[in-house]
N, C-alpha and C positions, 0 to 999 in steps of 0.2 A: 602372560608375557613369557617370552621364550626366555630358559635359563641360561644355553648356551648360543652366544652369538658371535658375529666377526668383531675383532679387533679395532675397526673403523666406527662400527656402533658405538661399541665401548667408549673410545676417546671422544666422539662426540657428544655422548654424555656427559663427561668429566669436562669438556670446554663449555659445555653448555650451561654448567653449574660453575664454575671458574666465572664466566662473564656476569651472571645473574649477582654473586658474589661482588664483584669490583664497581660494576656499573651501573645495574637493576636493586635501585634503594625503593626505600616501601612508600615513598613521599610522605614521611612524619617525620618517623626518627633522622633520617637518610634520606638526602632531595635526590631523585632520579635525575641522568644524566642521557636528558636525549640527542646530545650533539655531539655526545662522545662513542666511540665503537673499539673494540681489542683485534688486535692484530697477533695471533699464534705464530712463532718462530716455526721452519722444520730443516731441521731439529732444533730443541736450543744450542746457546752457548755456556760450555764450562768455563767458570772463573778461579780463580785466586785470589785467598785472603788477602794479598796485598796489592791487589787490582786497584785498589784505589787509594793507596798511599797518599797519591801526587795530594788528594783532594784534602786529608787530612792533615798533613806534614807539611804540604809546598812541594818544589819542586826542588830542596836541599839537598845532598846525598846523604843519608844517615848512614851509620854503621852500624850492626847486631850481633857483634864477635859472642859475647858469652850467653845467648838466650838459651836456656834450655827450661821448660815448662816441668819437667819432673826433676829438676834439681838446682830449684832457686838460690840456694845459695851459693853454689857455686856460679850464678849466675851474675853475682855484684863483685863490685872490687876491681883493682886491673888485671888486665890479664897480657902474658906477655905475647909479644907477637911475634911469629911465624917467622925468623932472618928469610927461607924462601918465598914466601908466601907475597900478594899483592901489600902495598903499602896503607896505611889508613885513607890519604887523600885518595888513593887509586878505587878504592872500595866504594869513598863515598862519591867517586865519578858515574862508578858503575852503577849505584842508586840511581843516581842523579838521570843516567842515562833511560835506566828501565822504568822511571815516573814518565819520562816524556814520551817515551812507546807504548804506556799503557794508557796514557792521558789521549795519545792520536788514538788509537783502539776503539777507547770509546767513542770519542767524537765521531769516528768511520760508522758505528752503529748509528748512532742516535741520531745523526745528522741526516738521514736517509727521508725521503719522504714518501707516507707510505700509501699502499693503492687503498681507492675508495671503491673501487666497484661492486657492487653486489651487496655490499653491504646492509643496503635495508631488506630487502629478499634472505639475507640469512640473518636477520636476529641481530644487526649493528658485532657481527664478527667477521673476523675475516684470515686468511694466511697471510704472512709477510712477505710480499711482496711490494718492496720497493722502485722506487723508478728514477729520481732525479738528489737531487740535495738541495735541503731547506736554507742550507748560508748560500749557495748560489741564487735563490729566489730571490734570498729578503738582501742582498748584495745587490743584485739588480735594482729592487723596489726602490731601494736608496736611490743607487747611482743613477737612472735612468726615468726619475719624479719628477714632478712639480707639486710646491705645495702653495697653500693660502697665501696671498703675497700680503700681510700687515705685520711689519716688526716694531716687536714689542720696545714698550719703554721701557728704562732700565730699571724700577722698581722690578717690574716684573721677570725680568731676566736675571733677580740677584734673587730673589725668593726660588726660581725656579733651579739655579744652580743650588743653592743651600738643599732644598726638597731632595733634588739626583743626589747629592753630596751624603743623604743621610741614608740612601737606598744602595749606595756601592760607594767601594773605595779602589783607590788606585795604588798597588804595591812595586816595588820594585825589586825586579829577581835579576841575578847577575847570570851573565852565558859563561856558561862551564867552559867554553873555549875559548873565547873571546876575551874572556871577563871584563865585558862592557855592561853597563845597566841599562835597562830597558824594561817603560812602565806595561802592566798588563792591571786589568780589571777584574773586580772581584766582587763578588758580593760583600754587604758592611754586616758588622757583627749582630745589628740588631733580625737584619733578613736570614743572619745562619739562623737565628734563635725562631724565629718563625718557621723557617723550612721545619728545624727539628722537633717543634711542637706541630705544626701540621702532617709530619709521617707517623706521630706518636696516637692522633686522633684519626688518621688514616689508618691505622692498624687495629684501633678499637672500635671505628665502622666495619671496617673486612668482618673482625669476629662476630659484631650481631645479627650482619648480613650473610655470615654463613650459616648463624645458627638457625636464622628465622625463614630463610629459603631449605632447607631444611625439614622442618618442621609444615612450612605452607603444604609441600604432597600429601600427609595424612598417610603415606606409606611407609615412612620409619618411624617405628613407636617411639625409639629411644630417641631420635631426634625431637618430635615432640614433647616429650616429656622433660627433654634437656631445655628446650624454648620456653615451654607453662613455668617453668622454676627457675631459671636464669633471666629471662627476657630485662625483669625491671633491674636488675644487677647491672647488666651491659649497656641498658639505655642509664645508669646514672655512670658509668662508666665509659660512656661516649661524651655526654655532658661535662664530666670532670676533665676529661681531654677536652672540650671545646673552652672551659676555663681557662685550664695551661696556655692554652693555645694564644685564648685572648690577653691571658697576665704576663707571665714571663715571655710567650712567643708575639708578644707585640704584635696583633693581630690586627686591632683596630689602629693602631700607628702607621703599620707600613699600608693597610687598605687605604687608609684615611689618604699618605701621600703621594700614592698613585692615583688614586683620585682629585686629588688636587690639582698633580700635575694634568691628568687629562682634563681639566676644567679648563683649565686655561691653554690648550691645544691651540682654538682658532686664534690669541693674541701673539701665541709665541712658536709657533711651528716652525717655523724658516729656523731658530734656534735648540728645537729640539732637532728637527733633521740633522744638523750640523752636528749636535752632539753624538746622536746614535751613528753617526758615524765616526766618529773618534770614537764609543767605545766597542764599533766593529774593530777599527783600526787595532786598538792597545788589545786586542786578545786575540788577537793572531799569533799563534808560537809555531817555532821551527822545529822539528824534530833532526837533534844531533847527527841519528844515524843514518837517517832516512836521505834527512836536504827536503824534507816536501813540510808543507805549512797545512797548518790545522788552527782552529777555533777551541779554544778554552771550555770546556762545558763539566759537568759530574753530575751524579747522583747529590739531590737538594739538600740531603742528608748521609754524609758515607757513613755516618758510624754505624747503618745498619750492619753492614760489611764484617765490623768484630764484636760485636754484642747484640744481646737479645732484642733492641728494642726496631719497635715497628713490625715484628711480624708476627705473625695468625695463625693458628693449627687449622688444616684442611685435611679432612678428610670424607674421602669416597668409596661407599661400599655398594651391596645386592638393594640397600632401602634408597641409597641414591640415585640409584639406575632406575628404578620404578617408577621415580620421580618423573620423566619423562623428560629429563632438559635435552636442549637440542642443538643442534650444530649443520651447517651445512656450507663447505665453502663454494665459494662464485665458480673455483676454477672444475671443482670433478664433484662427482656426487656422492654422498655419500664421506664425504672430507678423505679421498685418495691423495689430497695433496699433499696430506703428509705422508712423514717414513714410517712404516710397522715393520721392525724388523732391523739387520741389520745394514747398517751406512758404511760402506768400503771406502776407503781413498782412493782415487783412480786417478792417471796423470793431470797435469797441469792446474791443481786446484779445485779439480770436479769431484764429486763422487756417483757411485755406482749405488742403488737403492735395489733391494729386492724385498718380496712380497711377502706378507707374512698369512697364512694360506690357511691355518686350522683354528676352528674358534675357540672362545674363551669361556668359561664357566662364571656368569656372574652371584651366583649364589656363593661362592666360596672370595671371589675376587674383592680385593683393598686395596685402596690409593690411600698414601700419607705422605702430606710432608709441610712445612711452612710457609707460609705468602708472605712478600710484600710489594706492593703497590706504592715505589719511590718516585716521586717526581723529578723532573730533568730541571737543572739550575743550567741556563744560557745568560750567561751574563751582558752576551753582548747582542741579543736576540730582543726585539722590542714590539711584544705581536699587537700591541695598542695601535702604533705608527700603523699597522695593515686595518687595522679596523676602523678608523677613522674615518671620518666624509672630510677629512682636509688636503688629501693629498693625489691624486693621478698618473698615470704614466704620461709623461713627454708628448705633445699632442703634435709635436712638429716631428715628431722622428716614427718615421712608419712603420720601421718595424714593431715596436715595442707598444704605442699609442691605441691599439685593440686587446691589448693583452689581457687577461684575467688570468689572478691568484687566484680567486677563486669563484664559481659563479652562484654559488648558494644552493644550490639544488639540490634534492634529496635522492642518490647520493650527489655531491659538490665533484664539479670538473674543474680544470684552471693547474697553470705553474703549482700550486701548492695548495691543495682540497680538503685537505688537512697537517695536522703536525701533532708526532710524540711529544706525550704530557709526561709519564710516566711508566716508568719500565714495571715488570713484574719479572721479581726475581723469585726462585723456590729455594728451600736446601732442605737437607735431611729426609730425602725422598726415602719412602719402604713402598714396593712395587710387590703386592702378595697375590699370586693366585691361589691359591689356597687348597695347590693339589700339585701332585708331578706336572710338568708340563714339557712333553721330549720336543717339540719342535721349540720353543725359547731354549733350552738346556743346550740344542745344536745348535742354532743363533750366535748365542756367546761363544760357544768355542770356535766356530766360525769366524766372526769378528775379534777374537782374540791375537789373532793373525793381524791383524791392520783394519783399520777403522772402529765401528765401533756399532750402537745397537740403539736404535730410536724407537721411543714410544708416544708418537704423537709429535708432539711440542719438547717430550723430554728424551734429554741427553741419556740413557740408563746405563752408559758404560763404555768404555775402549776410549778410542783419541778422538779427538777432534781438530778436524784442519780447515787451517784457511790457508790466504796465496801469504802470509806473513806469520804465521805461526803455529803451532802442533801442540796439541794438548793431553794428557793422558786424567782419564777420571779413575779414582780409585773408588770401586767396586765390588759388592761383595754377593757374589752374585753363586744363587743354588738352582737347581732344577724346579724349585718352587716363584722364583723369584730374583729381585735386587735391593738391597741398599744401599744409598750411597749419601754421603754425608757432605758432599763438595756444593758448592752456589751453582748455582745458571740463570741465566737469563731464558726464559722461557714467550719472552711476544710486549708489548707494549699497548699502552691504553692510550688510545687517540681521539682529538678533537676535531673536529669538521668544522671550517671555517665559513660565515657566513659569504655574503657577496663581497669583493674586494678586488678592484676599486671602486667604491660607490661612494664619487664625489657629491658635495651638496648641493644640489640645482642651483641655489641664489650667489655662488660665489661665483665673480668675472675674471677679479687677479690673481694671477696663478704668478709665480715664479720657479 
C-alpha cells in the first residue's frame, strides 16, 4: 500500500473507521444497527462551552460577575458592581437572550432532514446534505390525518394521561418582555436520568468498538494486543453501564411506559393525537431577537458539554489506514465533497472552498481526539404516532391522501426517509503529520486572513460563518499540524424509517 497518498483517501479512511466505530457493533457485545447510516458535516460546526446553557439552567438569565478558574477565591463573596457598567437585571436579560439564540441554533441544525440517497452503495454513510425539516413533516402528519376512529373509555384515558404524565412535565417559563407565563414541555426527571445513563453506556460501546475494529485488520500490532488484554475489561464495562442504565437510569420503567402507551394505540388514538399535538403546541418558543418561532429540542444529555462523561478516545494512525475502511460519498468520488483545505468567507453567507493538491504521508500521519455519540431529546417529536398502522393522510384531500413519509426502501424516499437520532460531537482534536508540511503551513496562513481550514468533516481552525453568526476556533497550529481543544459538531447518526403510512388493512373507521 502506497505510503503517500491524497488527502481525500485519507479522510475516507478516518470516516470509514468513525462509522464502523458508531454504528458497525459485532452483534454480541453491540447489536448492529442496520437502519441506521452517519451523515459527515462539511465542514463541521465550532461550539461553545455555553452552547447549551439554555438546556442545563433553563432559559433564566444567570449572571457570572466573579468566575475566574485560576483564582477561586476571589471568585466567592460579593463583589461590587461597576456604577457604569450594565445592571444585574440587565445582564441577566442578556443571558436570558443568548439561551434563546442558542437554543434556535440548535433546533436550525438538528431539525433538518437529511438526504438518503446513495446511502446503501456507500457503506450506510453519507454528507450532510439536508433538504426539508422534520417539525414541518410531522406538523403536517398531525394536522392533515386520520386516525382509528374508537374512543377510548375513560379508564383508559386516565391511565394513559398518568403514563405521558410520568414521561414529561409541563414547566412554566415567564417572557423576559412580556413577563407573562406560558407553559412549555419538557422531559420528567426520571427520562433526564435515562438519557444520562444511556450516553454513559453509549460512550462505553464507542470505546469497545473502537478498540475491537481495530484490532479486527491484523494490521496494527498495538491495536491488537490493546483488544487480547482489554477486550473482557470493556465488555464488563459496557455491562456495568447497561446496569446503571437499567437501575438508576430507569431503563425498564420508561421502556416499559412507552410500551404501554403503544399497546393501547388502537383504543385510544384519537386522544393521543390530540395530545401530541398540545405537546407540539407548548414547545414552540419565540426567539426575543429574532421574532421567528422554533421547537424546543437539546442534546438527551448536555452535561457532556462541561465534563468528561460520554466521551471515547479516538485515535487514527499508519495501522489504521491499512485497515482498509472506506468511504465513498453518493455525490463525487472519491468523497470530493468535502473541503481539504482552506474554507474563505465569501459574500452573502457562501463560501469559497479550494483544493488541497499534494499528498499526505500516511506513515508518519495521526488523528486524535474524543467522540461522542449524543442523542437528540424532541420533546415534542412522537416518531411512534409515524410508525403506527393506526393513522393515514386525509383520504378526502388530494393533495396530501398519496403522500409518503416514507416508503421503506432501501434507501427510503418520502417527506421524511429518515430523521437525526444523534449528533456526533469531537473535541481535543491533535491533527499530526508527522513531518514539515509547506503546503498545510500556506493554508493557514492563508485562511488566517478570513475563513478558516477544513479537514474533512473537521473544523481545523479560523472562523466559522453562517447567515447568523461568526465564529473564531482557537488553534494552535505548526507547519507540522493543529490542535485545538474547542467542541464541534462534526455529522449525525440517522435512522431510516420504515414504510409510513401503513394503515391496517382491517380498520373502516377512520376520523
Amino acid at each position: 500500500m502506497a505510503e503517500s497518498v491524497a488527502p481525500e483517501v485519507l479522510v475516507n479512511a478516518v470516516l470509514g473507521n468513525i462509522t464502523d466505530v458508531l454504528i458497525n457493533g459485532d452483534g454480541n457485545v453491540i447489536p448492529k444497527s442496520d437502519d441506521h447510516f452517519v451523515a459527515f458535516m462539511s465542514p463541521g460546526i465550532p461550539l461553545l462551552g455555553e452552547d447549551f446553557n439554555y438546556a442545563l439552567e433553563g432559559f433564566g438569565g444567570v449572571v457570572r460577575q466573579n468566575v475566574n478558574e485560576d483564582d477561586l477565591e476571589a471568585s466567592v463573596g460579593p463583589k461590587e458592581q461597576d456604577p457604569n457598567g450594565p445592571s444585574p437585571d440587565q445582564l441577566m436579560a442578556q443571558d436570558a437572550l443568548e439561551k434563546y439564540m442558542r437554543a434556535e441554533s440548535f433546533f436550525s441544525v438538528v431539525d433538518l432532514v437529511p438526504d438518503t440517497s446513495g446511502i446503501i452503495d456507500s457503506g450506510r454513510i453519507n454528507t450532510w446534505n439536508p433538504e426539508t425539516r422534520i417539525s414541518s413533516v410531522y406538523a403536517m402528519a398531525l394536522q392533515q390525518s386520520q386516525v382509528f376512529d374508537n374512543e377510548p373509555d375513560d379508564e383508559t384515558k386516565r391511565k394513559i394521561e398518568r403514563w405521558r404524565g410520568l414521561l414529561t412535565k409541563t414547566v412554566k417559563v415567564q417572557d423576559i418582555i412580556t413577563e407573562e407565563e406560558t407553559e412549555e414541555i419538557r422531559d420528567s426527571d426520571i427520562v433526564k436520568a435515562y438519557n444520562e445513563k444511556m450516553l454513559e453506556y453509549l460512550a462505553a460501546a464507542l470505546e469497545y468498538n473502537n478498540v475491537r475494529i481495530g484490532a479486527m485488520s491484523g494490521k496494527d500490532q498495538e491495536a491488537v494486543h490493546r483488544f487480547a488484554t482489554n477486550a473482557s475489561l470493556l465488555q464488563m464495562k459496557i455491562r456495568a453501564a447497561m446496569n446503571a442504565w437499567s437501575g438508576s437510569g430507569h431503563k425498564g420503567d420508561v421502556e416499559k411506559l412507552n410500551a404501554a402507551i403503544q399497546s393501547v394505540e388502537d383504543r385510544a388514538f384519537v386522544l393521543l393525537k390530540q395530545r401530541y399535538k398540545e405537546d407540539f403546541a407548548r414547545s414552540i418558543l419565540t426567539n426575543p431577537s429574532s421574532g421567528s418561532n422554533f421547537l424546543y429540542c437539546q442534546p438527551a444529555s448536555a452535561s457532556f458539554a462541561r465534563n468528561g462523561s460520554g466521551w471515547s478516545e479516538f485515535k487514527f494512525n499508519s495501522g489504521s489506514f491499512a485497515s482498509n475502511f472506506k468511504f465513498k460519498s453518493k455525490s463525487t468520488s472519491g468523497g470530493g465533497g468535502f473541503a481539504f483545505g482552506p474554507v474563505i468567507a465569501a459574500g452573502g453567507g457562501s463560501v469559497k472552498r479550494k483544493s488541497w493538491s499534494n499528498k499526505i504521508n500516511t506513515k508518519h500521519f495521526t488523528l486524535k481526539f474524543s467522540l461522542a455519540r449524543v442523542p437528540i431529546s424532541r420533546p415534542w417529536f412522537h416518531l411512534d404516532y409515524l410508525l403506527s398502522a393506526f393513522w393515514r393522510f386525509d383520504q378526502s384531500n388530494a393533495i396530501v391522501k398519496n403522500a409518503m413519509i416514507s416508503d421503506g426502501k432501501k434507501p427510503p424516499n418520502g417527506l421524511l426517509p429518515a430523521i437525526t437520532t444523534d449528533v456526533i460531537f469531537v473535541k481535543d482534536l491533535v491533527l499530526d503529520f508527522g513531518e514539515y508540511n509547506s503546503q498545510f503551513e500556506r493554508m493557514t496562513k492563508e485562511a488566517s486572513g478570513g475563513g478558516g481550514v477544513a479537514f474533512g468533516p473537521f473544523h481545523i481552525g479560523g472562523r466559522h460563518s453562517s447567515q447568523s453568526d461568526q465564529r473564531s476556533f482557537n488553534a494552535e497550529w505548526t507547519s507540522q499540524g493543529v490542535k485545538i481543544d474547542g467542541l464541534q459538531v462534526i455529522g449525525f447518526v440517522c435512522y431510516m424509517l420504515p414504510q409510513s403510512p401503513d394503515p391496517h388493512p382491517d380498520i373502516d373507521e377512520w376520523i
